[in-house]
N, C-alpha and C positions, 0 to 999 in steps of 0.2 A: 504494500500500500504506500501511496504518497504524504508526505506531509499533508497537504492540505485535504485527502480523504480520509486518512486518520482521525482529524479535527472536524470533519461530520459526522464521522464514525459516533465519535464523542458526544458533540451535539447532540445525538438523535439518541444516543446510551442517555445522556442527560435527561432529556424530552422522557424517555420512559422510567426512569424513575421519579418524575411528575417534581423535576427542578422547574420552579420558572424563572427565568429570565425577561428584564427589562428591555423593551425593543429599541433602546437608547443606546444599547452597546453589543458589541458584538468580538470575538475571537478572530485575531488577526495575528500572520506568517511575519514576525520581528525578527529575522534570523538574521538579517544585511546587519540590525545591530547589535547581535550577543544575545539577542533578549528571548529565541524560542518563540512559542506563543503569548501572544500581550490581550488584555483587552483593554477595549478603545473605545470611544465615546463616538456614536455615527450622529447623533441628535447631543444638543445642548444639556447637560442634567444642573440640575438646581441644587441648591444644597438640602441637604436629610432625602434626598428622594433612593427608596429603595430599588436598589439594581439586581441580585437576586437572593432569591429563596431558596435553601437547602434543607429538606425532609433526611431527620436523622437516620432513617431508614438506609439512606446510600451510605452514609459514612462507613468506612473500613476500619475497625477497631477489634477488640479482644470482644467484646458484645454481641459482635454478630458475624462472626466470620466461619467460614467452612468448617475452618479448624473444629470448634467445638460443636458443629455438625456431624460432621465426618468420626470426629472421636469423642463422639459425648462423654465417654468416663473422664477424658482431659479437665473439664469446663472446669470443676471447681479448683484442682491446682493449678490453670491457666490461670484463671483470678485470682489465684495467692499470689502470682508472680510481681515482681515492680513492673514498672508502665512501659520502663522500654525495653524489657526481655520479653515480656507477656506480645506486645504490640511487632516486634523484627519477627517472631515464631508466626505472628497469624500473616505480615505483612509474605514473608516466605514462600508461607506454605501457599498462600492464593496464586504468585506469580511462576513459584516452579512446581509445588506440587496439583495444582488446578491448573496452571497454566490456561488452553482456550477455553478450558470450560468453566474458567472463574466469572464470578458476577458481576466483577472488576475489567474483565479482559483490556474491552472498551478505554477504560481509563488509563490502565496501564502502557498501552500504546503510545500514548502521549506522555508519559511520564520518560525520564533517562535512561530506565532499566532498559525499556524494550525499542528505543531509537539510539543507538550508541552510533548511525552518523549525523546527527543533530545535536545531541548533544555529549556533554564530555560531563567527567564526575572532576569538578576542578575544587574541593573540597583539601585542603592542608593535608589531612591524612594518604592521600594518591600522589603525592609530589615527592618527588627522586631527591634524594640531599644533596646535589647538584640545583636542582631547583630551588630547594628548599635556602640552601647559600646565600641565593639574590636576595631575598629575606631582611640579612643583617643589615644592621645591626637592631633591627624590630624584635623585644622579648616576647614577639610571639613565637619564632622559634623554638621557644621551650616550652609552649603552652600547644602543641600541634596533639598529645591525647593520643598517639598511638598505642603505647602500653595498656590506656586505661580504657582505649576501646577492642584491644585486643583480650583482655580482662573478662570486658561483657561479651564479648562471642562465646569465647570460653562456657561463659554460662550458660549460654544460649544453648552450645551445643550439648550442654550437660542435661536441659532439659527437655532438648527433643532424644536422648537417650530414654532419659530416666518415664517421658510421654509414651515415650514408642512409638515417634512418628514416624515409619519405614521411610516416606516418600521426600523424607529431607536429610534422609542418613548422609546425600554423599554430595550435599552444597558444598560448594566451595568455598574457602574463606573471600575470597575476593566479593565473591555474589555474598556475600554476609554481612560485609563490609560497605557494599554498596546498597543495601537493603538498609543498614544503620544508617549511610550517608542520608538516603533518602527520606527518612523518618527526622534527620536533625534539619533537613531543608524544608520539606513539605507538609511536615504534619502539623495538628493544631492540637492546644488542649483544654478539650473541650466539656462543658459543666455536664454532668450526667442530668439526664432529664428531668427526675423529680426537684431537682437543687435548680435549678434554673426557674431564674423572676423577669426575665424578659426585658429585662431593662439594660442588663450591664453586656458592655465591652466582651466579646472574645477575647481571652490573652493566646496569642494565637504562638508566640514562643516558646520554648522548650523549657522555659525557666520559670513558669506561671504557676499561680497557684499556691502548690505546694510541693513539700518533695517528691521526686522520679520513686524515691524507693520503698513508699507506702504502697502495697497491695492492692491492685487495680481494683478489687471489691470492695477496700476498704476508704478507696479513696472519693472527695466529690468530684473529679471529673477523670474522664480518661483519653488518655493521650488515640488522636485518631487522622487518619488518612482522611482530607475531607475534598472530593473533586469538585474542582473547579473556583475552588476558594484559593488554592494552588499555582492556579493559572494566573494568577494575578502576579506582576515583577512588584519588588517591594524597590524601595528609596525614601530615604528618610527626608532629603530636602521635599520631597514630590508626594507624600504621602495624602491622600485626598478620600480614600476611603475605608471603612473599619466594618469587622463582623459583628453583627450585635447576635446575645442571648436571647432562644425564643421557645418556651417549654416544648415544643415538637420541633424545631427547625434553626438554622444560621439563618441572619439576615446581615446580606450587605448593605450599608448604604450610605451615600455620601459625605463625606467634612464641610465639602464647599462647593461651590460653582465649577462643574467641570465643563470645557466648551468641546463643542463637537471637532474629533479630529484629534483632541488629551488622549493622553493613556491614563487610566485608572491605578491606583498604584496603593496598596499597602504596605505593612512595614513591618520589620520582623523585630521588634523593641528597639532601643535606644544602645546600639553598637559603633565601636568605631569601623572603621575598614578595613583592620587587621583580622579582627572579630569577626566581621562577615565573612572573608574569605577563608577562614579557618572554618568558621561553621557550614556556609552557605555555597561558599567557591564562585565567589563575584565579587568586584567593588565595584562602589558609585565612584567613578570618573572625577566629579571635580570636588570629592569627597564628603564622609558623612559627618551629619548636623552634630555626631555624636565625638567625632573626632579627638584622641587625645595623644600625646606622646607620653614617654615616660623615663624617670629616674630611678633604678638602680640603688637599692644600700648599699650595695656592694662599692659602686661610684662613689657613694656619699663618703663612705669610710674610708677610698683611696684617697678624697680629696684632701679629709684632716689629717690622715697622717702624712700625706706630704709636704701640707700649708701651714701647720700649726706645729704647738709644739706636742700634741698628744700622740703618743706612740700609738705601734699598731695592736698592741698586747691591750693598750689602757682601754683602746678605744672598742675593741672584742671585749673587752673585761665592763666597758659601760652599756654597750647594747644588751649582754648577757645580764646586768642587773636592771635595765629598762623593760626584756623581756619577761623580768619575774615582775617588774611594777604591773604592768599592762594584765598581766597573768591575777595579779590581787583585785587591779580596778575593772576591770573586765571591759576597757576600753583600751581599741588597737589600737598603734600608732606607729610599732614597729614593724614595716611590710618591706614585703621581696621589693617592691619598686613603687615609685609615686605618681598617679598622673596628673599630666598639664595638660590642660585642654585648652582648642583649638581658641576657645571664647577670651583665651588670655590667664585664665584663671588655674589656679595649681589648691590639689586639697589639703585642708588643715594641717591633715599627718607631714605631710614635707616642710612645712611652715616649723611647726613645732620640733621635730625631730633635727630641722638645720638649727632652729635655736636654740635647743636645748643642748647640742655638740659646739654652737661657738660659744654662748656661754662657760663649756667647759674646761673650752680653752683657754677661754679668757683667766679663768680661776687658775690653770695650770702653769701661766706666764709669771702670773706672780707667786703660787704656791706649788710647788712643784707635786702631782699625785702621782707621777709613773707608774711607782716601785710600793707606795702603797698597799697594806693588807686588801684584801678582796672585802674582809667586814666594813675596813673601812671606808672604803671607794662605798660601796651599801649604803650607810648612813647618811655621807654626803650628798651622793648621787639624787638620795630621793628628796634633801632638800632643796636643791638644785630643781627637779621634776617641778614639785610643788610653786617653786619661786615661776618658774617659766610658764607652766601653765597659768598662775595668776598675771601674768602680762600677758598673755596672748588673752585671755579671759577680757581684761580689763581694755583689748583694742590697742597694745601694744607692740613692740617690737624694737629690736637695739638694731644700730646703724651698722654692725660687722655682719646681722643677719641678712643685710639685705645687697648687702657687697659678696656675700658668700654664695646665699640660693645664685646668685646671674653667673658666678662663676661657673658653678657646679652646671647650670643648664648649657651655659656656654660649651665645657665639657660635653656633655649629652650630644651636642651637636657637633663638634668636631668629625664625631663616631660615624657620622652620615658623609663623611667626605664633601668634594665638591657639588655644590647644586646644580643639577642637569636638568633641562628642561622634558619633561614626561612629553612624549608625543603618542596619544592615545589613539590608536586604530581602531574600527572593530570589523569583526570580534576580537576581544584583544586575548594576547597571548599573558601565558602563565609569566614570563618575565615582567610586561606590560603591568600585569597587576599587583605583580612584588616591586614595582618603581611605583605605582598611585598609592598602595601603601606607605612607602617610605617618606613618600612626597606628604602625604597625610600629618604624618608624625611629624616630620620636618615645619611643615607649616606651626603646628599648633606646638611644638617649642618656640618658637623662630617666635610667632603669637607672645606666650609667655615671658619671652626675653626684654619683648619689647617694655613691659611695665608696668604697661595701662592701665591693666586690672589685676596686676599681679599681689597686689595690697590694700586695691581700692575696687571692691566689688560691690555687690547689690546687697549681698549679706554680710560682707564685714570691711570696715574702714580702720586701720591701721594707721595710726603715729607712728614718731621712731624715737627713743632716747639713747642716751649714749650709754654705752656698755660700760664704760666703769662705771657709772652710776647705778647699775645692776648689779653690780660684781660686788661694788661696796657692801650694798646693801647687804649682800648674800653672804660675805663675808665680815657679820660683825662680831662672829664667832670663828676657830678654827672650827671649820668643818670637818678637817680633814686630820685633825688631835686623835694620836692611836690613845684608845680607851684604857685606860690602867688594869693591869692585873689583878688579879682576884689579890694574889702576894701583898702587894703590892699597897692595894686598900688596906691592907687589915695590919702592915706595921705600921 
């Protein structure tokens, strides 16, 4: 079959499981731009006006799939299962072990699995480390989930064992993998029908709700394959329309004024571009709303022990007793990296954690702690803590904090080499979207650098005083006085 009679295939699959569709938009051939099938606005739509209607009935899910037709003694440990071992097992079973005779067929033909030359599985986990290279220096690199989706196969295949489903004994890991892909691209999740008030939002993300590893039975909704909600390209700047909850059905329907001739467009939550292509295997072009770069502890700690006088032992010796504060307060602050985002704006934790290390240098210049007991670096440290977070509380900040953060992001950026200007083709190539990545990140440091908002935002406004006058303060005791021995006290 062709592209285009695939997509009336579909259609008319649609039409008979009693989808209706708004006669305002229609399924159109986007392939010249990367985008597959899109839909499109042929008539003007208004805003709220409902484009279509999905009868929970088609949905593909652990609820109503072959699977627990075919092996009804499955059903009730299918439903013990979490949502995305329960969901790859029925998602499997329909494409390879029903294969034409699935309910789905139809649908499936339009989907990746069964057009591999339309489209490609461009998803971070299918990417060669030659690929994966162009990458750097982006820390999603270390966020690509191989291991930990090699993990849940593992499962998976533990439970079509333990089912006894003959007809999936000899999937391949690749088709397993690409079956996971597609459930992290295209599924939605969705409020089980009694729990449904018809008012609220689809969280149509993988991340909604509540946790993946609550018990499909036990949980309120379940993660499910939903056609043609699918078919829609997501973009965060371009986002125009959203699924609403409806006790029997999805309903799509408008944000805003879409003119005839728009694409419709959803949105897969609030990601940057690294993110989606790791999840999704695509970026937005001139990148997303969500956009942010990031900082490295790891960076932060080279910087002071090269810039300051705190060694690299003291400075491992103060994270390590920051780590047991945060552990007491049960507020993080000590993280693998920080983000800046694109808006200019960087989170609290980098704020804090670069103050609360140049303050310690400051303290260090005049009082030397290197060498220091570990009790005693303790005691001090978490005065210090206390002292910083009441300036940063109070809309504060010392003036080496703010010479130190532009360093440090300055740094950040170095890491990105010369700026090259991204020349976008489409369809764009796996290189192509490891440079709008980079280009991404680059930007919304490059953003941060600039100042703007880097201390003066919507939700917090920053002064600066001068760092000995904190130091003093901090220092109007030895802090850093080894405690006397028990001995000691008592001649």
């Amino acid at each position: 079959m062709t592209f285009n009679s695939k997509t009336t295939a579909f259609l008319e699959w649609l039409n008979d499981q009693n989808v209706e569709i708004s006669n305002k938009i229609e399924i159109q051939d986007k392939r010249n731009l990367g985008q597959g099938r899109a839909v499109i606005a042929i008539e003007d739509i208004e805003t709220d006006e409902e484009l279509f209607r999905l009868p929970r009935s088609m949905f593909l899910n652990p609820m109503n799939s072959a699977l627990i037709k075919d092996y009804p003694s499955a059903k009730d440990k299918l439903l013990e299962l979490p949502q995305w071992e329960a969901l790859i097992l029925c998602l499997a079973y329909e494409w390879k072990a029903k294969g034409d005779e699935s309910r789905w067929k139809a649908y499936f033909d339009v989907l990746p699995i069964n057009d591999p030359e339309n489209y490609t599985f461009d998803q971070l986990i299918f990417w060669s480390d030659e690929e994966v290279n162009d990458l750097n220096p982006s820390y999603i690199v270390t966020r690509i989930g191989k291991e930990s989706a090699d993990s849940l196969l593992s499962r998976v295949r533990g439970f079509i064992l333990a089912l006894n489903i003959s007809k999936l004994q000899d999937i391949s890991q690749e088709e397993l993998h690409k079956v996971a892909a597609l459930i992290m691209s295209y599924s939605f999740d969705v409020q089980k029908e009694k729990e449904s008030d018809g008012d609220g939002d689809d969280e149509e993300d993988e991340e909604s709700m509540e946790d993946d590893n609550i018990p499909v039975g036990s949980s309120s909704y379940v993660k499910s394959m939903v056609p043609l909600a699918d078919t829609l390209n997501a973009d965060t700047m371009k986002h125009n329309a959203s699924l609403m909850n409806h006790t029997d059905c999805l309903v799509l329907k408008s944000l805003k004024a879409i003119k005839k001739g728009e694409q419709v467009f959803n949105t897969y939550s609030e990601h940057p571009n690294a993110e989606i292509l790791r999840r999704y295997g695509y970026v937005e072009p001139d990148g997303s709303a969500a956009d942010f770069g990031e900082v490295s502890l790891t960076l932060i700690k080279e910087f002071f022990a090269k810039n300051t006088s705190l060694s690299e032992s003291n400075i491992e010796d103060i994270i390590s007793i920051l780590c047991d504060i945060q552990a007491e307060e049960e507020e993080e602050f000590v993280l693998e990296s920080y983000d800046c985002f694109a808006s200019g704006e960087v989170i609290f934790e980098l704020i804090f954690t670069i103050q609360l290390l140049t303050v310690l240098a400051g303290i260090n210049d005049e009082t030397p702690f290197n060498d220091k007991s570990m009790e005693t670096k303790d005691r001090a440290i978490r005065r210090v803590y206390k002292k910083c977070y009441q300036l940063l509380d109070s809309g504060k900040l010392t003036e080496e904090l703010k010479d130190n953060l532009k360093r440090i992001l300055e740094l950040r950026l170095e890491e990105y080499g010369p700026e090259d200007g991204v020349i976008v083709e489409l369809p764009m190539t796996r290189k192509v979207m490891a440079n709008v990545v980079l280009q991404s990140e680059r930007k919304a440091l490059q953003e941060c650098l600039k100042g703007t908002k880097l201390f003066n935002s919507e939700e917090r406004k920053y002064n600066f005083i001068p760092d000995a006058k904190l130091i003093k303060n901090i220092q109007k005791r030895d802090i850093f006085q080894e405690e006397p021995s028990k001995k000691q006290k008592t001649e």
